[in-house]
C-alpha atoms as a printed R data frame, in Angstrom:
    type eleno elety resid chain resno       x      y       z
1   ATOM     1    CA   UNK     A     1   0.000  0.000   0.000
2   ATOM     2    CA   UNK     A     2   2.843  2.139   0.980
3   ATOM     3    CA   UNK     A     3   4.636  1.586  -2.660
4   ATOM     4    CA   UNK     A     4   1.558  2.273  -4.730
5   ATOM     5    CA   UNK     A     5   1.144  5.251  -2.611
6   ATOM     6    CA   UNK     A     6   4.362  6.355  -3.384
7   ATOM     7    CA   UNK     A     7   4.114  5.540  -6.659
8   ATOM     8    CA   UNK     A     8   1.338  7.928  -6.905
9   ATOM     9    CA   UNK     A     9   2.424 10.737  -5.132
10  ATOM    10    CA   UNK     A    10   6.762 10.319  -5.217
11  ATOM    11    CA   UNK     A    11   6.728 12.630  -8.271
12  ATOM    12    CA   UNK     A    12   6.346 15.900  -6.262
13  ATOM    13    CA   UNK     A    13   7.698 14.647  -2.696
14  ATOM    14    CA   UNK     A    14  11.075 14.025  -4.536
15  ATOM    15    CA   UNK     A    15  10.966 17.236  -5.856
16  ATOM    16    CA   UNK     A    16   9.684 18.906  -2.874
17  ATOM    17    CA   UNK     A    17  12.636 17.420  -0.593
18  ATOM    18    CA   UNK     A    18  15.210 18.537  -3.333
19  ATOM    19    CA   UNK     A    19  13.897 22.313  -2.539
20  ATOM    20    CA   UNK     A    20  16.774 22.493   0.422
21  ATOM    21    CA   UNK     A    21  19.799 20.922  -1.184
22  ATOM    22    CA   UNK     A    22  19.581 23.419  -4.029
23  ATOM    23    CA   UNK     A    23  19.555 26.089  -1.653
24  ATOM    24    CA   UNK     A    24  22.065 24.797   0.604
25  ATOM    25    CA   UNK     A    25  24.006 24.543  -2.634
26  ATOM    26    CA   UNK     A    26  23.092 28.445  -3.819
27  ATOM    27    CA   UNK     A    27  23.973 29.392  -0.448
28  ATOM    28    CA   UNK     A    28  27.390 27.921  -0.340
29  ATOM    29    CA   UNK     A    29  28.004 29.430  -4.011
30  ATOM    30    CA   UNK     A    30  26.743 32.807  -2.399
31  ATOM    31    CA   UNK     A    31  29.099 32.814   0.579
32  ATOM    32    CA   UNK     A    32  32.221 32.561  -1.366
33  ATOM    33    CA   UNK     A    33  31.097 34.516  -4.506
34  ATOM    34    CA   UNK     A    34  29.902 37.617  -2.503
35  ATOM    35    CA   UNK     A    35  33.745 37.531  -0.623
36  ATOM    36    CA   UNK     A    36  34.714 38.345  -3.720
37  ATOM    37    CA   UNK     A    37  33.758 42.001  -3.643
38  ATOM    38    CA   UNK     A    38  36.316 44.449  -3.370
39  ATOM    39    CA   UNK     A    39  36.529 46.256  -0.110
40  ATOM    40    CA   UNK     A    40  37.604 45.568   3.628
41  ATOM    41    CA   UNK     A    41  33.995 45.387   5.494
42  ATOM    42    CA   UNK     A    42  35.330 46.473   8.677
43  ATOM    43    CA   UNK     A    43  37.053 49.810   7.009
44  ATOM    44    CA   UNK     A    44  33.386 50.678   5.982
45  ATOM    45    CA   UNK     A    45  32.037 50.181   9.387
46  ATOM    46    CA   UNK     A    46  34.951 52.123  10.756
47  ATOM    47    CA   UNK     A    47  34.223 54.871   7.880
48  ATOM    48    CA   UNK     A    48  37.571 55.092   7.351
49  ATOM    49    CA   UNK     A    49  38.568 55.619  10.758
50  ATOM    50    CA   UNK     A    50  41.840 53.884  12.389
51  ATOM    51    CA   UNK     A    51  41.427 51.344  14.711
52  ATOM    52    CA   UNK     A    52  42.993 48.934  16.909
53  ATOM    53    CA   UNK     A    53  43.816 45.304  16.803
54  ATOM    54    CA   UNK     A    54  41.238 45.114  19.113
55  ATOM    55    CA   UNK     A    55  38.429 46.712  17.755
56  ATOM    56    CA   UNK     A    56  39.335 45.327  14.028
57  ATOM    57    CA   UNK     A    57  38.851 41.722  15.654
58  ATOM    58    CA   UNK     A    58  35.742 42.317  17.393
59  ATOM    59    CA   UNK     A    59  34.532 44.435  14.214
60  ATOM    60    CA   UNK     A    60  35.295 40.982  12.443
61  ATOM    61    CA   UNK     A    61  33.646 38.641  15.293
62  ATOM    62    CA   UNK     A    62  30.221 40.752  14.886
63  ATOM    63    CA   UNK     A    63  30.351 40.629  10.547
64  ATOM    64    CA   UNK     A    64  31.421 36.242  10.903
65  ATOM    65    CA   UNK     A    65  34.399 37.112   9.480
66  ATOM    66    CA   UNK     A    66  36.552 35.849  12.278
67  ATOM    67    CA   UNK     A    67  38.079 31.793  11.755
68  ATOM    68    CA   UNK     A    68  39.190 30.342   8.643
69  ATOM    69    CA   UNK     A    69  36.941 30.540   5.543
70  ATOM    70    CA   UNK     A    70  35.605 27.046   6.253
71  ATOM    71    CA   UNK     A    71  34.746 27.949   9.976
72  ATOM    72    CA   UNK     A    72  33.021 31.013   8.700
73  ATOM    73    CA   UNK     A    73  30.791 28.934   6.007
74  ATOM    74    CA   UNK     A    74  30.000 26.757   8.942
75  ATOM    75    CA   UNK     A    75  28.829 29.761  10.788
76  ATOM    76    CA   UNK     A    76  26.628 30.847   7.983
77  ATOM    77    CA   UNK     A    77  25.123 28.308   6.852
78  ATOM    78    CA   UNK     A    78  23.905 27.833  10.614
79  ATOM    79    CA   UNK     A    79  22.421 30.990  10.821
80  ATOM    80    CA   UNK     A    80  20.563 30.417   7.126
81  ATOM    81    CA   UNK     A    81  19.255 27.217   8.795
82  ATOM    82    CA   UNK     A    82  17.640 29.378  11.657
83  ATOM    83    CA   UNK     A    83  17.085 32.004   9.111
84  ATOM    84    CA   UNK     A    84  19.098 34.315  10.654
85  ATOM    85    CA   UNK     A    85  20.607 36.131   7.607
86  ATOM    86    CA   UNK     A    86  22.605 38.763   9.841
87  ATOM    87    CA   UNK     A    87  22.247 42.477  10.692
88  ATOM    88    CA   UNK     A    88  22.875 44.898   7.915
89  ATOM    89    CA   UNK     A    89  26.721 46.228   7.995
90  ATOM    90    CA   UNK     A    90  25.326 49.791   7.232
91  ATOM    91    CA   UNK     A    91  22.425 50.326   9.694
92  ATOM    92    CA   UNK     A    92  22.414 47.601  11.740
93  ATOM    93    CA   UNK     A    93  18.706 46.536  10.637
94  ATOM    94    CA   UNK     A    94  18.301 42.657  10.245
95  ATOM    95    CA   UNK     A    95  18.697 41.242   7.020
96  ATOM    96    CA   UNK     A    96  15.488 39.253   7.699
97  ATOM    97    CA   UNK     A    97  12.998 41.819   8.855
98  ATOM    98    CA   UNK     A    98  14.116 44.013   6.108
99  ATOM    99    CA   UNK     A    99  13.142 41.416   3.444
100 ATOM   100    CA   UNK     A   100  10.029 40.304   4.876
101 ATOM   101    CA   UNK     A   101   9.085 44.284   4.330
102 ATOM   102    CA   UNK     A   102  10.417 44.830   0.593
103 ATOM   103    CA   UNK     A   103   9.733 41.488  -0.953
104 ATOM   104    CA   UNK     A   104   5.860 41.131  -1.333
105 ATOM   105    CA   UNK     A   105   6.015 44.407  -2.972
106 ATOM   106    CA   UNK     A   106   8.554 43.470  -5.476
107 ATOM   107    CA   UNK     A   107   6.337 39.976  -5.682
108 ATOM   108    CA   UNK     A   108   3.213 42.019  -6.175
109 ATOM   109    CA   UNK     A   109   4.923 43.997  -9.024
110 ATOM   110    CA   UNK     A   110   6.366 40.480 -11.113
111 ATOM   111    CA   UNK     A   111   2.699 39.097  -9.843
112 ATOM   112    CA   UNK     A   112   0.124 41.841 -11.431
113 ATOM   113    CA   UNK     A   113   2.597 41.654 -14.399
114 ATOM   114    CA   UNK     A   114   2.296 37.862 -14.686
115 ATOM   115    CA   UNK     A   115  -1.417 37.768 -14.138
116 ATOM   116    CA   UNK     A   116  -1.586 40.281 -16.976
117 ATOM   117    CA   UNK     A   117   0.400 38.467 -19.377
118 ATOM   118    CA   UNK     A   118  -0.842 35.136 -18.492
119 ATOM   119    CA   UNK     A   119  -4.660 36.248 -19.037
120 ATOM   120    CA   UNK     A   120  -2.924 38.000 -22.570
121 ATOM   121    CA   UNK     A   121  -1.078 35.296 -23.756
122 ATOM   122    CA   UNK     A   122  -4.418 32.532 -23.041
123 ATOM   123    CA   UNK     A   123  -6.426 35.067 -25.061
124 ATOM   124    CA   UNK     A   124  -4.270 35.932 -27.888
125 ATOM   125    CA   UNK     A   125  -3.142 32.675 -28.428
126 ATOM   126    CA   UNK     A   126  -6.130 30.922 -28.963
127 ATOM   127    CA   UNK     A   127  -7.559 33.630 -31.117
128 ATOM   128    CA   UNK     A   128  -4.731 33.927 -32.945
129 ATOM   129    CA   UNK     A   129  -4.967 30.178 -33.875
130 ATOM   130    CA   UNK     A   130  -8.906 30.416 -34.467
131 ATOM   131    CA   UNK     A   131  -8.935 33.498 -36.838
132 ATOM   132    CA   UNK     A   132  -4.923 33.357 -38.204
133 ATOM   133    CA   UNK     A   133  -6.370 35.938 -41.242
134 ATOM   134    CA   UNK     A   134  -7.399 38.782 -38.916
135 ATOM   135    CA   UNK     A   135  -5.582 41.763 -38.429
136 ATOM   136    CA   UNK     A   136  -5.552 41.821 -35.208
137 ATOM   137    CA   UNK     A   137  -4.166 37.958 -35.040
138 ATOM   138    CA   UNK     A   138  -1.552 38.676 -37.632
139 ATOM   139    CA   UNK     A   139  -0.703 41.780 -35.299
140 ATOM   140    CA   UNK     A   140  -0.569 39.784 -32.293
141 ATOM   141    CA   UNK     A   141   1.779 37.101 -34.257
142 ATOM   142    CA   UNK     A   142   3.855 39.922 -35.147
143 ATOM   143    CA   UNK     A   143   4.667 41.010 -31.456
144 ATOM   144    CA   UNK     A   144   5.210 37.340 -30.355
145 ATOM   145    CA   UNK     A   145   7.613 37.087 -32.915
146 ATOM   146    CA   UNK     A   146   9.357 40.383 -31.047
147 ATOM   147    CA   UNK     A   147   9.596 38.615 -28.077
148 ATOM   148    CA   UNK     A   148  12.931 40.047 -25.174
149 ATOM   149    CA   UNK     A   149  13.742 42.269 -28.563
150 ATOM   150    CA   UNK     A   150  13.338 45.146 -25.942
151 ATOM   151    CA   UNK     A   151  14.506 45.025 -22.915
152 ATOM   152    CA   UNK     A   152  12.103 46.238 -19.701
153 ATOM   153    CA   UNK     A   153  14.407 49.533 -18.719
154 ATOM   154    CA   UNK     A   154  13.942 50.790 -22.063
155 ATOM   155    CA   UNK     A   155  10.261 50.818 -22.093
156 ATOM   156    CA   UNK     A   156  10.311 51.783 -18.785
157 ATOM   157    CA   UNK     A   157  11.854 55.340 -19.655
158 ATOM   158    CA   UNK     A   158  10.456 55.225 -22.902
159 ATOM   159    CA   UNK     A   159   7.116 54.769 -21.194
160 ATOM   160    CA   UNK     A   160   7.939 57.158 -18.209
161 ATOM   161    CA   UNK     A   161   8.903 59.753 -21.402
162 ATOM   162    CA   UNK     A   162   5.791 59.408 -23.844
163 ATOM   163    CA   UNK     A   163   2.738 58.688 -21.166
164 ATOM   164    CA   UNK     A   164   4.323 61.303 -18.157
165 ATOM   165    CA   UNK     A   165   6.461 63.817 -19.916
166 ATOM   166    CA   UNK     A   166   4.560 63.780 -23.075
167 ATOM   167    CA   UNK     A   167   1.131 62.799 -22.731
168 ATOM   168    CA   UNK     A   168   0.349 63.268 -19.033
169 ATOM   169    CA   UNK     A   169  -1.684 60.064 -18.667
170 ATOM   170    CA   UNK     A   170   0.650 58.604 -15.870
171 ATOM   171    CA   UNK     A   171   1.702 60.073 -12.491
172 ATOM   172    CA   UNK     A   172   5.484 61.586 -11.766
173 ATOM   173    CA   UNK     A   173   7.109 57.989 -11.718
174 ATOM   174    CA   UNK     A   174   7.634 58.793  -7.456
175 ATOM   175    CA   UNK     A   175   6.482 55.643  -5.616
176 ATOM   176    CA   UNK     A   176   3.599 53.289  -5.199
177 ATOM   177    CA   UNK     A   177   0.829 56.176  -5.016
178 ATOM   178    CA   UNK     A   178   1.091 60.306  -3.819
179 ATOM   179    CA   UNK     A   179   3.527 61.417  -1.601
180 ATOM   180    CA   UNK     A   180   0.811 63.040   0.581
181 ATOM   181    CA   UNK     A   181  -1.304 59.986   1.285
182 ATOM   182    CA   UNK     A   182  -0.392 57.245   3.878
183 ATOM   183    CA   UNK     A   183   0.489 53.666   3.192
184 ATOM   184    CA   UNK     A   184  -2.518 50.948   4.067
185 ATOM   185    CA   UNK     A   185  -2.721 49.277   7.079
186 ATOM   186    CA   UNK     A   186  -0.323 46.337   6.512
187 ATOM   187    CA   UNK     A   187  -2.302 43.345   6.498
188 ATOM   188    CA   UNK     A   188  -1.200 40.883   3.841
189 ATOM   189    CA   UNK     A   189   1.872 42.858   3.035
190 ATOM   190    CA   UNK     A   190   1.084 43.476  -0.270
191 ATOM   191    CA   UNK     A   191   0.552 47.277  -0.750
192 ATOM   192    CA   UNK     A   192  -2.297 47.004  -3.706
193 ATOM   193    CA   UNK     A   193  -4.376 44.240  -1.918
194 ATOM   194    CA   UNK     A   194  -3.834 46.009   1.629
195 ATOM   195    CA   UNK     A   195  -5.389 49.163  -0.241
196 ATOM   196    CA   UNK     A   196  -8.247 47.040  -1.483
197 ATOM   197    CA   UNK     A   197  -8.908 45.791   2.150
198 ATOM   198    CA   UNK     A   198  -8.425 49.007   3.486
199 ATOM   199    CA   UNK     A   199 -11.557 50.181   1.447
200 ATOM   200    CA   UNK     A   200  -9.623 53.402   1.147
201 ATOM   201    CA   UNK     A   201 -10.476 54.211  -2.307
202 ATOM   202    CA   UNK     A   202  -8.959 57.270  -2.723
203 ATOM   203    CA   UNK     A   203  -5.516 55.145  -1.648
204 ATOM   204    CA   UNK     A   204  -6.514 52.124  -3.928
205 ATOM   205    CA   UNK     A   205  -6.794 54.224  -7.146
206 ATOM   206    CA   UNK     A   206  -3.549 56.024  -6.501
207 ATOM   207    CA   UNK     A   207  -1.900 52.775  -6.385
208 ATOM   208    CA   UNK     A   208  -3.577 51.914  -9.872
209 ATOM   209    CA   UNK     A   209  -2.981 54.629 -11.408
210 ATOM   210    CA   UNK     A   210   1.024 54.451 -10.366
211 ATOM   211    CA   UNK     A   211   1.602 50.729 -11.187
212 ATOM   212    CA   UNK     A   212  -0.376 50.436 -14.697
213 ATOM   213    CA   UNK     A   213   2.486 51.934 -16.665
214 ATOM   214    CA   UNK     A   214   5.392 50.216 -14.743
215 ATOM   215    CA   UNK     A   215   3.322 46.465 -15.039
216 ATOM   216    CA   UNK     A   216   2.935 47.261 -18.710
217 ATOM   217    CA   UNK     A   217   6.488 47.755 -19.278
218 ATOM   218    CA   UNK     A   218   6.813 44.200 -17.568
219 ATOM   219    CA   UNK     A   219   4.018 43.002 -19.759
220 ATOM   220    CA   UNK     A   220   5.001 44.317 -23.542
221 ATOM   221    CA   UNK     A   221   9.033 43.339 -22.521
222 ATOM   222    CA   UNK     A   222   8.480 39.640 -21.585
223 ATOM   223    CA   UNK     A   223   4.917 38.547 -22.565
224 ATOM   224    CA   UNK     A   224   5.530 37.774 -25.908
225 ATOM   225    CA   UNK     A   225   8.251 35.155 -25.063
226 ATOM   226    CA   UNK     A   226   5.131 33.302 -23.338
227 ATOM   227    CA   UNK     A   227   2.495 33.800 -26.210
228 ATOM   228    CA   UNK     A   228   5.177 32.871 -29.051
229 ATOM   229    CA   UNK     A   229   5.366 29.542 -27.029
230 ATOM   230    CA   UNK     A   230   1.425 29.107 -26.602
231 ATOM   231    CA   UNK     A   231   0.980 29.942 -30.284
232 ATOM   232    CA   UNK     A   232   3.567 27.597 -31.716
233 ATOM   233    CA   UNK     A   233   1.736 25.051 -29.505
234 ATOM   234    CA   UNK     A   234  -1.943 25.697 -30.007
235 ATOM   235    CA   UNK     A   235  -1.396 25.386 -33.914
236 ATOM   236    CA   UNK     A   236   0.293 21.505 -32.914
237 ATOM   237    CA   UNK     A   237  -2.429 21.061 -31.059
238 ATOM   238    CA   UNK     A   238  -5.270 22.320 -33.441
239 ATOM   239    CA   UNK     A   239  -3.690 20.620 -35.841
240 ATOM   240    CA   UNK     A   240  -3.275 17.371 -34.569
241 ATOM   241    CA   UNK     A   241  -5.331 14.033 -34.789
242 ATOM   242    CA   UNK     A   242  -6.801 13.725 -31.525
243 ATOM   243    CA   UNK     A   243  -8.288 17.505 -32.441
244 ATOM   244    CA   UNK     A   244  -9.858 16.691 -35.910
245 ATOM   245    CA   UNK     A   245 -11.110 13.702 -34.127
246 ATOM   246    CA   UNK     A   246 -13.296 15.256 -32.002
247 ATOM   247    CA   UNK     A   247 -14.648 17.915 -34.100
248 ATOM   248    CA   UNK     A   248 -15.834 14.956 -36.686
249 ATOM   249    CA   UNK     A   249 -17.666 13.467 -33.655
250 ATOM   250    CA   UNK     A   250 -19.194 16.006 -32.754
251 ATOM   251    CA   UNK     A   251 -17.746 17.549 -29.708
252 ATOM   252    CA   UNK     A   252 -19.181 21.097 -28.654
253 ATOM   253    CA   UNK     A   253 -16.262 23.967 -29.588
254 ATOM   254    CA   UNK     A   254 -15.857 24.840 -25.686
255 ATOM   255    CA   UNK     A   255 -14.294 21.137 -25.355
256 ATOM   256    CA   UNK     A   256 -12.889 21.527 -28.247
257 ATOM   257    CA   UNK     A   257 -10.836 24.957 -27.305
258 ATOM   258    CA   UNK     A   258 -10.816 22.764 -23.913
259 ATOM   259    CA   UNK     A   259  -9.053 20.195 -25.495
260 ATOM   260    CA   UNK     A   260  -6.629 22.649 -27.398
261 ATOM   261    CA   UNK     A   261  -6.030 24.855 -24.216
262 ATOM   262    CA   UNK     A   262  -4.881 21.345 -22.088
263 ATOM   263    CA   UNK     A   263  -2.657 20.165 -24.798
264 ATOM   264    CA   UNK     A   264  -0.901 23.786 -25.208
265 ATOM   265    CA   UNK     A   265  -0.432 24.431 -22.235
266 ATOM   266    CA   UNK     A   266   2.291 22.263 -20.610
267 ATOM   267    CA   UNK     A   267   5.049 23.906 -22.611
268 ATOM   268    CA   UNK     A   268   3.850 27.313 -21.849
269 ATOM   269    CA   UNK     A   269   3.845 26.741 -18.290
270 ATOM   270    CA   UNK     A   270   7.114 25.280 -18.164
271 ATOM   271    CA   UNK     A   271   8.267 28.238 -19.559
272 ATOM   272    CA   UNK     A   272   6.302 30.380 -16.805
273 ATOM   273    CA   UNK     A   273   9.241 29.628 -14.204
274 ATOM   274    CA   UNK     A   274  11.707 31.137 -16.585
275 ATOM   275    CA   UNK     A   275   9.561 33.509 -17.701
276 ATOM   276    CA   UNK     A   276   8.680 34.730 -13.872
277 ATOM   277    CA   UNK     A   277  11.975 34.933 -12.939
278 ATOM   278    CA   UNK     A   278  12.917 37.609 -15.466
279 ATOM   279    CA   UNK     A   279  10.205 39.454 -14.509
280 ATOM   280    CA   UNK     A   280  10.994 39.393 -11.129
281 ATOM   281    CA   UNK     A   281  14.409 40.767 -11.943
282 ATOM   282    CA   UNK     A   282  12.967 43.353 -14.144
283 ATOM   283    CA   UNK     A   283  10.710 44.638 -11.028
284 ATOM   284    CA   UNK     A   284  13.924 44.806  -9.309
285 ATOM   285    CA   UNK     A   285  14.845 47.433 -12.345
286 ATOM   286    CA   UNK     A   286  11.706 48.806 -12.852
287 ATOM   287    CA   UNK     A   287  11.527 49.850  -8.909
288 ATOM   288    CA   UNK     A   288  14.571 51.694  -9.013
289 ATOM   289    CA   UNK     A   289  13.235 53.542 -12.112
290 ATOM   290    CA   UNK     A   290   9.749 54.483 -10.678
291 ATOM   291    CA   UNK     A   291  11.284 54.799  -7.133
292 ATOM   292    CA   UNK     A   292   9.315 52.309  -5.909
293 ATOM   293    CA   UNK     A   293  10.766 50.882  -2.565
294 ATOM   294    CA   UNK     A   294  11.400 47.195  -2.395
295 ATOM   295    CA   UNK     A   295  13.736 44.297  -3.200
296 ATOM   296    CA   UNK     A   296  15.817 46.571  -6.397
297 ATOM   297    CA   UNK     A   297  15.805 49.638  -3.948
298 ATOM   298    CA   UNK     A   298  17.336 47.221  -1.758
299 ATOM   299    CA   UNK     A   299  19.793 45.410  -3.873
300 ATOM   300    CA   UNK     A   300  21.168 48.586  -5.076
301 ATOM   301    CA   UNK     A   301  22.241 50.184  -1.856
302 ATOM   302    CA   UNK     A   302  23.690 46.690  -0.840
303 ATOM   303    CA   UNK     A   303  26.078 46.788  -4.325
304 ATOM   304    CA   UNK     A   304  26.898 50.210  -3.567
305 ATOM   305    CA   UNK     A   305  27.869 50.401  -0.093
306 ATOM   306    CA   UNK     A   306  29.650 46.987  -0.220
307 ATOM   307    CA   UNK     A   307  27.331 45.216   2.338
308 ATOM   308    CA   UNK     A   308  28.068 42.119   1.730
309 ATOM   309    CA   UNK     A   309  25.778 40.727   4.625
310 ATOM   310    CA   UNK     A   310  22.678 42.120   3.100
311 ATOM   311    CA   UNK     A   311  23.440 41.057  -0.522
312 ATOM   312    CA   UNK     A   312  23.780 37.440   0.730
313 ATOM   313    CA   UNK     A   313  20.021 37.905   1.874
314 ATOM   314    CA   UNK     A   314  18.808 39.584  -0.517
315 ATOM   315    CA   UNK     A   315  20.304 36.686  -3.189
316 ATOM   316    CA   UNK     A   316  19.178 33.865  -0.884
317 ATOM   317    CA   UNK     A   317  15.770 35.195  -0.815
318 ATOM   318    CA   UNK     A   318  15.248 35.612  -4.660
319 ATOM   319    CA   UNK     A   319  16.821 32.124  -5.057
320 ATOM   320    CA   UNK     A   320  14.657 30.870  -2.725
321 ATOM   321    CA   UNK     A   321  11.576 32.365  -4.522
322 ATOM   322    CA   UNK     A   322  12.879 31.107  -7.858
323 ATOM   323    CA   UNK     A   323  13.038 27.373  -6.298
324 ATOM   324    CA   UNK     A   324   9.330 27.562  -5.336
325 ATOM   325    CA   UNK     A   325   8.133 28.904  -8.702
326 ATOM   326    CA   UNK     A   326   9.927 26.406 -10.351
327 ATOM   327    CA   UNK     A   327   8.398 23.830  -7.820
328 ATOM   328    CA   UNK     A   328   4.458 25.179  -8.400
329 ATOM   329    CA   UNK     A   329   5.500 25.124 -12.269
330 ATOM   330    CA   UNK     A   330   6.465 21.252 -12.030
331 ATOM   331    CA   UNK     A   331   3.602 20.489  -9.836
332 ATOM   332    CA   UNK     A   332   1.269 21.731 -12.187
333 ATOM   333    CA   UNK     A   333   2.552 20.905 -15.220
334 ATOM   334    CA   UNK     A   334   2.730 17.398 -14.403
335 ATOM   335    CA   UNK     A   335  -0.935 17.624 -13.083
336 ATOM   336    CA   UNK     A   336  -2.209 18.941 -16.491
337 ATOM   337    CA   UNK     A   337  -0.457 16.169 -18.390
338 ATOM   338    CA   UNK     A   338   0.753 12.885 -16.227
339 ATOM   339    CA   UNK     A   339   3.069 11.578 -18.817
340 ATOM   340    CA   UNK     A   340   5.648 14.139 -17.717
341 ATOM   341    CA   UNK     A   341   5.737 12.407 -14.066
342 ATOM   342    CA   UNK     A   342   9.319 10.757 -13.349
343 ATOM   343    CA   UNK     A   343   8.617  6.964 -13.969
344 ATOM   344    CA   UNK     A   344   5.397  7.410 -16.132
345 ATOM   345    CA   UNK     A   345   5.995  5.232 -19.607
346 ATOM   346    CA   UNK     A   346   4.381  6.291 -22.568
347 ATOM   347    CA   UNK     A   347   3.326  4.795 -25.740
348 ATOM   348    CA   UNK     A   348   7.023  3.770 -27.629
349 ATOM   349    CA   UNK     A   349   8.945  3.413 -24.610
């Protein structure tokens, strides 16, 4: 009972108990490659200053840096366990509090953009494939076919340029809503849908108004990498047998577009991980352009003021993201077609 169980079921657990040996292995690959930055920490917590032996070694005990290399991996990788990521050399905040504050709104950013293209890219696609002569298919083939051709900090300032400098259809690109209002109660930690349960409307479409033009430059630089994919794969599938089959015998077009949709899809969403981490990457940019705070606002000061300590958490954290994305992705792309399960045998095999 226990083996057919497992049988069943093995294809995710696996997977799901892999999730901490790639991390343990990112984090090891972290340690030594952020060392690698140029610049004594303990000189920038001195600011320059002289000090003694004394203070230098206590300066090091505090940052981990004291030991050999291998007793100072050991030391670190403890603290990741406990999820202790370390205080920030520059401020002295913890690493952890400060990303459990900036990364849902970087999430909600890559999030809104990803809902966006996903609900573009399931109804383009499957027009495009139904009505291939229209203009607006051959349009929408045309943009697919542009897909990462421009990157997201171009359209970003071309965007900020054209619909704020130009047009005046977007706010000044200076945060998440108007300097002069208040930030929601945090509930969920995700500004937008704190808004929304704030019922502070005047709040809510503030947000909106601040975040359609940076989501769209998300959505127009990586979308079409997802509806390329979708297309590609909804002509297969329209085309194939098991298609034709059904529409000879009768099948209603919903189950036929059903049947299209199921067979399309597993490609597409295998791409989604990829595709989700670019566009978390490109919030990071697109932050720093609108001067949105979060993860990029983050990132940035870590780089420039050489704090190592906060630059290991901030890359553990979006690795750690990345992981479970992949791991949803897997989960449900082996739910939507079985044969992709570790184990399963097809027809030929």
């Amino acid at each position: 009972m226990i083996g057919e169980l497992w049988r069943r079921q093995g294809w995710w657990v696996t997977r799901l108990a892999m999730l901490p040996v790639h991390l343990f292995l990112f984090a090891v690959a972290v340690f030594f490659v952020v060392r690698l930055i140029p610049g004594d920490p303990v000189a920038i917590i001195s600011g320059g200053q002289p000090m003694s032996p004394e203070q230098a070694a206590e300066a090091r005990e505090s940052l981990g840096l004291s030991g050999s290399l291998i007793e100072q991996l050991g030391r670190y990788l403890g603290n990741v366990v406990t999820f202790d990521f370390g205080n920030s050399i520059i401020d002295s905040t913890p690493v952890a509090e400060e990303m459990a504050r900036r990364l849902p709104e970087t999430l909600e950013l890559a999030l809104l953009a990803m809902i966006v293209s996903s609900v573009l890219t399931l109804g383009a696609g499957l027009f495009v494939v139904l009505r291939p002569r229209n203009v607006f298919s051959r349009a929408m083939a045309g943009y697919a076919r542009a897909a990462g051709a421009i990157p997201d900090f171009c359209l970003g300032v071309a965007g900020v340029f054209v619909f704020y400098a130009v047009l005046r259809w977007a706010p000044a690109p200076i945060g998440r809503y108007d300097l002069m209002l208040n930030p929601p109660p945090r509930a969920t930690g995700l500004p937008l849908l704190d808004a929304a349960l704030s019922s502070d409307t005047i709040l809510l479409r503030s947000m909106l108004a601040h975040l359609w033009l940076p989501v769209a430059a998300l959505v127009i630089a990586y979308a079409p990498m997802l509806l390329k994919l979708f297309i590609r794969s909804a002509q297969q599938a329209a085309e194939a047998q098991a298609t034709k089959f059904r529409i000879a015998s009768g099948a209603s077009r919903p189950m036929v577009l059903l049947s299209i949709g199921r067979r399309a899809l597993p490609s597409t969403v295998a791409m989604f991980g990829t595709i989700f981490g670019f566009m978390l990457g490109g919030a990071v940019v697109i932050e720093q352009l609108f001067a949105m705070p979060g993860m990029g606002e983050y990132a940035v000061q870590a780089v420039t003021r050489s704090d190592f300590i906060a630059l290991q958490g901030f890359l553990l954290i979006v690795a750690a993201v990345s992981l479970l994305v992949f791991f949803a992705v897997d989960v449900v792309n082996m739910m939507l077609d079985p044969r992709r399960r570790p184990g399963v045998r097809t027809e030929g095999n």
